[in-house]
FIMARVEX-402203 format. One record per atom (N, C-alpha, C): x, y, z. Coordinates in Angstrom, 1 decimal. Example, Ala and Ser with C-alpha at 12.3 -4.5 7.8 and 13.67 -1.06 7.14 Angstrom:
<drenros>
<drenro <13.2, -5.7, 7.8>>
<drenro <12.3, -4.5, 7.8>>
<drenro <13.2, -3.3, 7.8>>
<drenro <12.8, -2.2, 7.1>>
<drenro <13.7, -1.1, 7.1>>
<drenro <12.9, 0.0, 7.9>>
</drenros>
This chain:
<drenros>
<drenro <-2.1, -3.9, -41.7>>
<drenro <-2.8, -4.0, -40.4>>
<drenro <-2.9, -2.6, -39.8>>
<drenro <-4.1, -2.2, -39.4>>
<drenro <-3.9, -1.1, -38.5>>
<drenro <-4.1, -0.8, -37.1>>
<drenro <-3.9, 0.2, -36.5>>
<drenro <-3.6, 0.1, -35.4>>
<drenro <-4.7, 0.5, -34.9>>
<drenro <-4.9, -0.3, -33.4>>
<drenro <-5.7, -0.7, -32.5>>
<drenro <-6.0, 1.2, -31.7>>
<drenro <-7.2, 1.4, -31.6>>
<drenro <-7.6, 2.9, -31.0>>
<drenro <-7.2, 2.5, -29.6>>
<drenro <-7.1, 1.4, -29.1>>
<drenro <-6.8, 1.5, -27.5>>
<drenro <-4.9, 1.4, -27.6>>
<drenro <-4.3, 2.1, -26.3>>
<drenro <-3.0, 2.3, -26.5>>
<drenro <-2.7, 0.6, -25.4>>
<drenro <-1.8, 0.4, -27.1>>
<drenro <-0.6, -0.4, -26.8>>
<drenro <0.5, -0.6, -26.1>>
<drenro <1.3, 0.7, -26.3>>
<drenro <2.9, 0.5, -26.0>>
<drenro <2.5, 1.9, -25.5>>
<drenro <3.6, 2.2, -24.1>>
<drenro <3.7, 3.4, -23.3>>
<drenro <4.3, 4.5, -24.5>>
<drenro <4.5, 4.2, -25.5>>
<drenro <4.8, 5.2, -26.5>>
<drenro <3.6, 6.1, -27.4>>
<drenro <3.1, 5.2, -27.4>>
<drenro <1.8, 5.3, -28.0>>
<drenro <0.9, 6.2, -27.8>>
<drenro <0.2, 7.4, -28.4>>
<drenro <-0.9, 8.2, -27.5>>
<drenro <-2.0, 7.6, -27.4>>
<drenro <-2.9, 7.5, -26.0>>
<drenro <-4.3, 7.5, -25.9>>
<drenro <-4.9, 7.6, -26.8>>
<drenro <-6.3, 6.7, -27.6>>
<drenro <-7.5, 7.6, -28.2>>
<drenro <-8.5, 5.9, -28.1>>
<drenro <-8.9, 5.9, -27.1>>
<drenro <-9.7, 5.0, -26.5>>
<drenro <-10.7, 5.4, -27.1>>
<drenro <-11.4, 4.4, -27.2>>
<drenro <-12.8, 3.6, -28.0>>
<drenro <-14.1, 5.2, -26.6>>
<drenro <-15.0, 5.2, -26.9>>
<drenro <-16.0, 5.6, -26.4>>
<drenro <-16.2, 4.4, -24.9>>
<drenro <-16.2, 3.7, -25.4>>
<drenro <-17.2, 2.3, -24.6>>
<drenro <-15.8, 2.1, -24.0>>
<drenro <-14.2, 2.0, -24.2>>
<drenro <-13.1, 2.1, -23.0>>
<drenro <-12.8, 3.1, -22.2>>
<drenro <-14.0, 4.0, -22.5>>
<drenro <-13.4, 5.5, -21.4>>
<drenro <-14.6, 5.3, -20.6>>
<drenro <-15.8, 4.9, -21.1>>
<drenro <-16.9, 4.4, -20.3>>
<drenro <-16.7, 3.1, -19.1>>
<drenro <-15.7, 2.0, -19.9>>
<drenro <-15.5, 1.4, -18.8>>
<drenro <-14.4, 1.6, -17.7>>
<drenro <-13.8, 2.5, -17.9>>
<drenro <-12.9, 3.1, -17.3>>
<drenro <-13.5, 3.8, -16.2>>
<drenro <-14.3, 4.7, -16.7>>
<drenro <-15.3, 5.3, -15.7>>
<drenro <-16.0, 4.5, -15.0>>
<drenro <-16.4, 3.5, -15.4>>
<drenro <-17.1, 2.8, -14.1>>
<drenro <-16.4, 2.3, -12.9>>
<drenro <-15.2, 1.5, -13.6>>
<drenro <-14.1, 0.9, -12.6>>
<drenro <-13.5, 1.6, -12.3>>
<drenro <-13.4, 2.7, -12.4>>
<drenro <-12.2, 3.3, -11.7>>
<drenro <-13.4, 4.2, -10.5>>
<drenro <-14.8, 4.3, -11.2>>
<drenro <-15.5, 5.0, -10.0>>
<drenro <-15.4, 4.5, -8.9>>
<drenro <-15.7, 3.1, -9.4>>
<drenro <-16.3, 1.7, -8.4>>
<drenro <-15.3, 1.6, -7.4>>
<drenro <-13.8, 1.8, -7.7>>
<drenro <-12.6, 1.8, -7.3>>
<drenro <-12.2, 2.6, -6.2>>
<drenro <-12.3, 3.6, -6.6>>
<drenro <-11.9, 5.1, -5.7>>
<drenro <-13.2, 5.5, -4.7>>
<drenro <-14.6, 4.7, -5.0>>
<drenro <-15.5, 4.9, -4.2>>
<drenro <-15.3, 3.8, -3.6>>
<drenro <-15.3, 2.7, -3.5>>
<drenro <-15.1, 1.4, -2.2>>
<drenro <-14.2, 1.9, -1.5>>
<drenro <-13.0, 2.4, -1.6>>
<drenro <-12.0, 2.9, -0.8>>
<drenro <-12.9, 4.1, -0.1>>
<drenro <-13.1, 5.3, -0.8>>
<drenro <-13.7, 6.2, -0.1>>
<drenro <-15.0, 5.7, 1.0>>
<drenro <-15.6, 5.1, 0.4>>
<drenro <-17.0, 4.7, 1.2>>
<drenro <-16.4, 3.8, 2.1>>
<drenro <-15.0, 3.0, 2.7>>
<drenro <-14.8, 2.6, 3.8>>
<drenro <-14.2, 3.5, 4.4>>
<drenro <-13.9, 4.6, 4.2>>
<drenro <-13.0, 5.8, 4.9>>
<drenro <-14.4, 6.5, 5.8>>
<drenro <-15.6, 6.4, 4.8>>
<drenro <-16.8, 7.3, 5.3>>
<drenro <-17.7, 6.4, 6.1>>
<drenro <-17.2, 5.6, 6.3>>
<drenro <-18.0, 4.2, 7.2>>
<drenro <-17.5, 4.0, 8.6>>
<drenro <-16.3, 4.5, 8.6>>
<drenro <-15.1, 4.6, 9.9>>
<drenro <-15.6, 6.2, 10.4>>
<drenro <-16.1, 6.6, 9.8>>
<drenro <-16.6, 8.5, 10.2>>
<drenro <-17.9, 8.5, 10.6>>
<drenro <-18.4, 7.1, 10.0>>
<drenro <-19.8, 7.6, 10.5>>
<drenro <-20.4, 8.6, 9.6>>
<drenro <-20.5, 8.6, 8.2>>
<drenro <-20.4, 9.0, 7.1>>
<drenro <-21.3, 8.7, 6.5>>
<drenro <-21.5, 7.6, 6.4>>
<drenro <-22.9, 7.1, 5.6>>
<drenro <-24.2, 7.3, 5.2>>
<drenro <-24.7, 8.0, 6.9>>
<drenro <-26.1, 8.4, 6.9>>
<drenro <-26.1, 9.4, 6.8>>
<drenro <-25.6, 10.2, 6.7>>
<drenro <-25.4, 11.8, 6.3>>
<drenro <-25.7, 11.7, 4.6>>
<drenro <-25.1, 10.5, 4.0>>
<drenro <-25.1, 10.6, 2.5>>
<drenro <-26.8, 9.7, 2.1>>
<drenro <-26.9, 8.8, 3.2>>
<drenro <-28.1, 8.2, 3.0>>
<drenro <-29.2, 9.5, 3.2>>
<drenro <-29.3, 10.6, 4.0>>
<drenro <-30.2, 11.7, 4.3>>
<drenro <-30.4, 12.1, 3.1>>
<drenro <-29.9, 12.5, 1.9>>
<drenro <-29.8, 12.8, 0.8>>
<drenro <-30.7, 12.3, 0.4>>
<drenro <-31.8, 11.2, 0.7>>
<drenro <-32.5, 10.5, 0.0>>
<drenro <-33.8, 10.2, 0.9>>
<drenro <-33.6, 10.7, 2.0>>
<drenro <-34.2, 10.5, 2.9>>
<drenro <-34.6, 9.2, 3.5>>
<drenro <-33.6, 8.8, 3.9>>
<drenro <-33.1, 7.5, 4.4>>
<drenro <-32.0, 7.7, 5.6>>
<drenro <-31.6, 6.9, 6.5>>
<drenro <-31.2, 7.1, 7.7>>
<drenro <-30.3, 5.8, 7.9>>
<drenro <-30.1, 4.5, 7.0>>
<drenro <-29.2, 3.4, 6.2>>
<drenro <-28.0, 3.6, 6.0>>
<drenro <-26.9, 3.0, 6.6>>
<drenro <-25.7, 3.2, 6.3>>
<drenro <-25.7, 2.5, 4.9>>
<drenro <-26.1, 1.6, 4.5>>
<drenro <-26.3, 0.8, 3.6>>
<drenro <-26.7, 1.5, 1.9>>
<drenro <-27.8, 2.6, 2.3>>
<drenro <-28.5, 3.1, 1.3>>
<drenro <-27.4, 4.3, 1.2>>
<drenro <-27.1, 4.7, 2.0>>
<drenro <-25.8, 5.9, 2.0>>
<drenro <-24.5, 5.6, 1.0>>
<drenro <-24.2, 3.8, 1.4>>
<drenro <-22.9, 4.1, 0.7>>
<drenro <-23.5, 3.6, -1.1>>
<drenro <-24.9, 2.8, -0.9>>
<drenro <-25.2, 2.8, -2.0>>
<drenro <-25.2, 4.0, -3.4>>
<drenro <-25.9, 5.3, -2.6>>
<drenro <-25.8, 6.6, -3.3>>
<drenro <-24.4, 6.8, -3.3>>
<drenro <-23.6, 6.6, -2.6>>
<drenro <-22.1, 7.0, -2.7>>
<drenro <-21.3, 6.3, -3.8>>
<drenro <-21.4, 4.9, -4.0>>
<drenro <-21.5, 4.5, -5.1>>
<drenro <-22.1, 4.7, -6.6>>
<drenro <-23.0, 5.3, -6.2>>
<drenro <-23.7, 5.7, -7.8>>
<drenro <-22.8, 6.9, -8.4>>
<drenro <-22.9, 8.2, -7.4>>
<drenro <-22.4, 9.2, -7.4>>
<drenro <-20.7, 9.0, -8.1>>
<drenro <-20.1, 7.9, -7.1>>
<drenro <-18.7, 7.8, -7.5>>
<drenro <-18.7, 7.6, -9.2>>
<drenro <-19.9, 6.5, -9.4>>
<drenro <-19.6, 5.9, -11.1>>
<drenro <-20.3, 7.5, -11.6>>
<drenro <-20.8, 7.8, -11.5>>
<drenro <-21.2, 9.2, -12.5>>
<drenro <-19.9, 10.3, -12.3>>
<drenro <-19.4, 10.4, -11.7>>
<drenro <-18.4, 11.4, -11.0>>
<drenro <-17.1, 11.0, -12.0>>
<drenro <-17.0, 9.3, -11.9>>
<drenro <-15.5, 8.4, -12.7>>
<drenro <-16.3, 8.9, -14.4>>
<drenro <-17.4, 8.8, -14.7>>
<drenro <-17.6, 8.5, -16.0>>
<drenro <-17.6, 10.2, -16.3>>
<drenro <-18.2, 11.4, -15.9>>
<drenro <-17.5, 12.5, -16.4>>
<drenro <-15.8, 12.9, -16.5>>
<drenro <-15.4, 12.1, -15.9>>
<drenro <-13.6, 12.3, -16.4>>
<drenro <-13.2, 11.4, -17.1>>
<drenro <-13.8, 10.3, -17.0>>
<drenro <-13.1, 9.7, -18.4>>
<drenro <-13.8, 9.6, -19.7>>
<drenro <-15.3, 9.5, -19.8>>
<drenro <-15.5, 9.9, -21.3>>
<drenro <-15.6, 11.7, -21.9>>
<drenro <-15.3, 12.3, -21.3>>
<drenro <-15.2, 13.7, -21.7>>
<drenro <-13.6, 13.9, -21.7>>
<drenro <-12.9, 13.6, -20.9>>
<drenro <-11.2, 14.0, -20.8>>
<drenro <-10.4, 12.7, -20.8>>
<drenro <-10.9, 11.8, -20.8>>
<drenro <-10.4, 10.0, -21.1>>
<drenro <-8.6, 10.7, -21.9>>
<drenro <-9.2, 10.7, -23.0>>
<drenro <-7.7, 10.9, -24.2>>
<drenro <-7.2, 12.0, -24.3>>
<drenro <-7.4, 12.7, -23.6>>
<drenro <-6.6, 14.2, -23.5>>
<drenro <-6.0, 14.1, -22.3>>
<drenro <-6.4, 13.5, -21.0>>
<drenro <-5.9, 13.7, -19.7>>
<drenro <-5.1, 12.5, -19.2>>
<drenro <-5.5, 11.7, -19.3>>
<drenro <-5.4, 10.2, -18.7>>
<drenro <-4.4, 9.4, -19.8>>
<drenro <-3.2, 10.2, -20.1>>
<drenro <-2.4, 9.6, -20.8>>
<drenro <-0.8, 9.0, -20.4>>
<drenro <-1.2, 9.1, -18.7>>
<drenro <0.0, 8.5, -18.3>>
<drenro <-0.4, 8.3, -16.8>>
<drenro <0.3, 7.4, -15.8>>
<drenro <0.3, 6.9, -14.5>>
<drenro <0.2, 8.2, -13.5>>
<drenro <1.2, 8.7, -14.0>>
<drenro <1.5, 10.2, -12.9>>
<drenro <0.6, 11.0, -13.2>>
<drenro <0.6, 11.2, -14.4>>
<drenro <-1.1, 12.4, -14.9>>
<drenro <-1.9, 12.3, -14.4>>
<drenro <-2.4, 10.5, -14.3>>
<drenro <-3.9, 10.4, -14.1>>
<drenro <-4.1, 10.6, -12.6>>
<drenro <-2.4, 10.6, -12.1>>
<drenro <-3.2, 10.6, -10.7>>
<drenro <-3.2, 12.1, -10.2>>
<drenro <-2.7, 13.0, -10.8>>
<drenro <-2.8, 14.1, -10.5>>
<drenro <-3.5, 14.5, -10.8>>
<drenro <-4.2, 14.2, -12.1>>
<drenro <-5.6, 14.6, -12.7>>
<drenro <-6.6, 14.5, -11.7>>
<drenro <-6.4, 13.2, -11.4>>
<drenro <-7.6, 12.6, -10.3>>
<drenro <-7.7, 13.2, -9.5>>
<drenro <-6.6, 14.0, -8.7>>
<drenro <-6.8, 14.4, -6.9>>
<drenro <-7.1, 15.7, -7.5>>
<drenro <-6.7, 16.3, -8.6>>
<drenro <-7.3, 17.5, -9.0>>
<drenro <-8.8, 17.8, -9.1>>
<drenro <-9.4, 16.5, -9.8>>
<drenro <-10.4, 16.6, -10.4>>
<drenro <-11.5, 16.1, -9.2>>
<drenro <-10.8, 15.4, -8.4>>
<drenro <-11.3, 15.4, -6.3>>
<drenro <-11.7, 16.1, -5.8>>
<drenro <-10.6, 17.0, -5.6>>
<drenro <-10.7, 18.5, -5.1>>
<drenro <-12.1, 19.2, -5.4>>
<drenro <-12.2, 19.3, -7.1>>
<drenro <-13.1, 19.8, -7.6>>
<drenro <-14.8, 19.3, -7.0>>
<drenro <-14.5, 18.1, -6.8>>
<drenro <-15.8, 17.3, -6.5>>
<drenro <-15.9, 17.9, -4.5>>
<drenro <-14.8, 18.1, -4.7>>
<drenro <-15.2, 18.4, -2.7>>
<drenro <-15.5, 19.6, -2.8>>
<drenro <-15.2, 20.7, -3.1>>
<drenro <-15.8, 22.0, -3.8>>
<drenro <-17.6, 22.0, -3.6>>
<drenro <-17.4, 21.1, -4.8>>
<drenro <-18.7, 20.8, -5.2>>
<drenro <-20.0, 20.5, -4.1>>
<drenro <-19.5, 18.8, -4.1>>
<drenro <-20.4, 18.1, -3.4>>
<drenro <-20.5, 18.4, -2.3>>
<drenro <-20.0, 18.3, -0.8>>
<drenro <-19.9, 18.2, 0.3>>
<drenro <-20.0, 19.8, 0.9>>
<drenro <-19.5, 20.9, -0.2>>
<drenro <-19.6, 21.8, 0.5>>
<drenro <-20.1, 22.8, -0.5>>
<drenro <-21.0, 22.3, -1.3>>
<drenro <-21.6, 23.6, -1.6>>
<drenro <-23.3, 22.6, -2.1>>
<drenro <-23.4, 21.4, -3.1>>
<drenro <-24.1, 20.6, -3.1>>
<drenro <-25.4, 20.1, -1.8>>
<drenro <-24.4, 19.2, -1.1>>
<drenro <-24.9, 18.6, 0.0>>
<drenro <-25.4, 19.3, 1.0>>
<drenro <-24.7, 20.7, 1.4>>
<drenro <-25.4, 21.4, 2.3>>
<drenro <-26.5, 22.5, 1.7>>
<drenro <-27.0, 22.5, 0.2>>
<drenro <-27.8, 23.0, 0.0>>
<drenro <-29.1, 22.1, -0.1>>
<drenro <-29.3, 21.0, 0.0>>
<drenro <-30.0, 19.6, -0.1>>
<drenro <-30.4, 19.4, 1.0>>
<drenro <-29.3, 19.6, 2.2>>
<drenro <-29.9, 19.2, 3.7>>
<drenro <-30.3, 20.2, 4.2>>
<drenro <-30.4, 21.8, 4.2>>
<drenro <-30.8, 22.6, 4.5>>
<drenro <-28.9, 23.1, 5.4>>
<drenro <-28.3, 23.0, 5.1>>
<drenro <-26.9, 23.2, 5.8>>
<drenro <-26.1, 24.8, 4.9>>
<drenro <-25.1, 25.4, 6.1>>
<drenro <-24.8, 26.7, 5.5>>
<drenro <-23.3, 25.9, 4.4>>
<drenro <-23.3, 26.6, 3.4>>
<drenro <-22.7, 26.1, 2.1>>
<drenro <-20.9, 26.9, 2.4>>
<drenro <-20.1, 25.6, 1.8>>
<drenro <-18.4, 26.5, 2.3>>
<drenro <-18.2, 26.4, 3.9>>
<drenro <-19.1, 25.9, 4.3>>
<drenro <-18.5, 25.4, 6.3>>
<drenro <-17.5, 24.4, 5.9>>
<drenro <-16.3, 24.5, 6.5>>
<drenro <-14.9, 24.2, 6.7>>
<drenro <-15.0, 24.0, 8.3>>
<drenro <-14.8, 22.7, 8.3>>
<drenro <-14.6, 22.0, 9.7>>
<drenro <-13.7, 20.9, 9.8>>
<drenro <-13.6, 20.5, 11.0>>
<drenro <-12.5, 19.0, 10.7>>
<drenro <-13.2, 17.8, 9.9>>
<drenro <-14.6, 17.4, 9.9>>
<drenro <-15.4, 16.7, 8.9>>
<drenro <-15.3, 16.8, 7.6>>
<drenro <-15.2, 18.6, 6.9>>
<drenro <-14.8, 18.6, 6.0>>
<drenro <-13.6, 18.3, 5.4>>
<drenro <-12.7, 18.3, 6.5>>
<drenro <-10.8, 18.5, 6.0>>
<drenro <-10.9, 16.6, 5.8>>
<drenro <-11.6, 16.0, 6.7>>
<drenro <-11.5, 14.0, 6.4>>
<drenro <-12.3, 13.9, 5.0>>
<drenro <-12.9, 15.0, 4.6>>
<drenro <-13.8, 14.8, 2.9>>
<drenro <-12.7, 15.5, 2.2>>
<drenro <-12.0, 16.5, 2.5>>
<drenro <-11.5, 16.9, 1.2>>
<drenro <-10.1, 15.9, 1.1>>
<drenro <-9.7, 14.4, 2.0>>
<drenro <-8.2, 13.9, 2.0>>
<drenro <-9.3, 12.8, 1.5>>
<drenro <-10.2, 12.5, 2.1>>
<drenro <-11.5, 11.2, 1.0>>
<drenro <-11.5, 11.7, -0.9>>
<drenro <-12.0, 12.4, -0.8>>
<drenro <-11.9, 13.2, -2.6>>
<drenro <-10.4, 12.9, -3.3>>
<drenro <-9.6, 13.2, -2.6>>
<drenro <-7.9, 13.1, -3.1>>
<drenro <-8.0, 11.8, -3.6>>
<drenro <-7.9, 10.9, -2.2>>
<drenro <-7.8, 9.5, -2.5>>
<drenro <-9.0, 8.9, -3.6>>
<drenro <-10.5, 9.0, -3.6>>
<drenro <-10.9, 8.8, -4.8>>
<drenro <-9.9, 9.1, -5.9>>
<drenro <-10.2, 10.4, -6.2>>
<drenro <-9.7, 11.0, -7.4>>
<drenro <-8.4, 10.4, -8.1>>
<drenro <-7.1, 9.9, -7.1>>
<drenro <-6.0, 9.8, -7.1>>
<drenro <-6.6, 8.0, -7.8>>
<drenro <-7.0, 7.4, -7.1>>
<drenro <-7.4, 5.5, -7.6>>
<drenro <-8.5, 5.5, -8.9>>
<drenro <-9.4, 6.6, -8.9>>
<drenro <-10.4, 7.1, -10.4>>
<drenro <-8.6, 6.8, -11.5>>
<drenro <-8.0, 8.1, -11.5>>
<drenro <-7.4, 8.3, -12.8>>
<drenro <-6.2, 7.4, -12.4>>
<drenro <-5.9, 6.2, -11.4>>
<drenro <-5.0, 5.1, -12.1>>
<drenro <-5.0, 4.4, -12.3>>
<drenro <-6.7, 4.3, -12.0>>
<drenro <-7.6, 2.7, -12.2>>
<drenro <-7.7, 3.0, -13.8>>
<drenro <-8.1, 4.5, -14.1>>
<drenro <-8.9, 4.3, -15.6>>
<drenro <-7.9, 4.3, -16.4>>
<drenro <-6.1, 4.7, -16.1>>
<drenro <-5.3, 4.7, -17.0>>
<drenro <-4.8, 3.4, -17.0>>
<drenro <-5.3, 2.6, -16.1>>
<drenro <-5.1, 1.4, -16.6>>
<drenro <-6.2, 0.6, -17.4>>
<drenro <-7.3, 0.6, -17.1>>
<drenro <-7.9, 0.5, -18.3>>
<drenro <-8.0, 0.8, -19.6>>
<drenro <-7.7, 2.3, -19.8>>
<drenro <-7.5, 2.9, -20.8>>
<drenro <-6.1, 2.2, -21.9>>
<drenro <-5.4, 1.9, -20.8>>
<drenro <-4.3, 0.9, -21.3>>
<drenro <-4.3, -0.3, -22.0>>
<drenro <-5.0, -0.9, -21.5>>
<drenro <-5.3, -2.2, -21.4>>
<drenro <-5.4, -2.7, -22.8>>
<drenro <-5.4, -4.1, -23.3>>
<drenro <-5.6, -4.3, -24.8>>
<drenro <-7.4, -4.7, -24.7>>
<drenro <-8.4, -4.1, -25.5>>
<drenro <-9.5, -4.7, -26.1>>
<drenro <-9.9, -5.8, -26.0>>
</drenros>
């Protein structure tokens, strides 16, 4: 008999299937963005993210916010799935690391180049996006290490 590429027993190393790091990334985007996208719904958040598309829809906002989250979950788990996400505590440090990185990115260097906004402005709006990114990041890599876990 041989053994199964998805991990079994917490002894076991990671080396998840292509299509388990994929669904990993989706659920765990879908995961860490519902949470985030009610954090950015209480902020009044939404339409700022809906502008991005030129829309003015809290609706269409948290829609793109969702997409973004699953593209955002599926670059960490099918590129670093079995190298990073090989334990509970990793993944979630992976995650708020790999958060961080996305608040960097998106909200402060991305988003304000799209809306016509000055790039690296640090304000209290920012500081409630970069504790939003954590929390994604942190439910991405414990959602996916649990998937990643999971039996086939």
């Amino acid at each position: 008999m041989t053994a199964s590429p998805v991990l079994s027993h917490p002894s076991t190393a990671v080396s998840a299937t292509f299509r388990r790091r994929t669904l990993a990334g989706v659920i765990g985007g879908l995961a860490g963005g519902l949470v985030f996208g009610m954090l950015m719904a209480m902020m009044g958040m939404l339409t700022v993210i809906a502008s991005m598309v030129g829309s003015t829809s809290p609706w269409v906002g948290l829609a793109v916010h969702l997409m973004i989250s699953v593209l955002i979950g599926l670059g960490l788990t099918v590129l670093f799935g079995n190298r990073l996400l090989t334990g509970y505590g990793r993944g979630a440090l992976v995650g708020m690391s790999y958060g961080a990185i996305w608040w960097l990115l998106g909200p402060l260097v991305m988003m304000p180049l799209m809306l016509g906004m000055p790039v690296f402005s640090v304000d209290m709006s920012s500081v409630f996006s970069l504790m939003g990114h954590l929390i994604y990041g942190a439910i991405l890599g414990l959602t996916a290490v649990r998937v990643l876990k999971s039996r086939a």
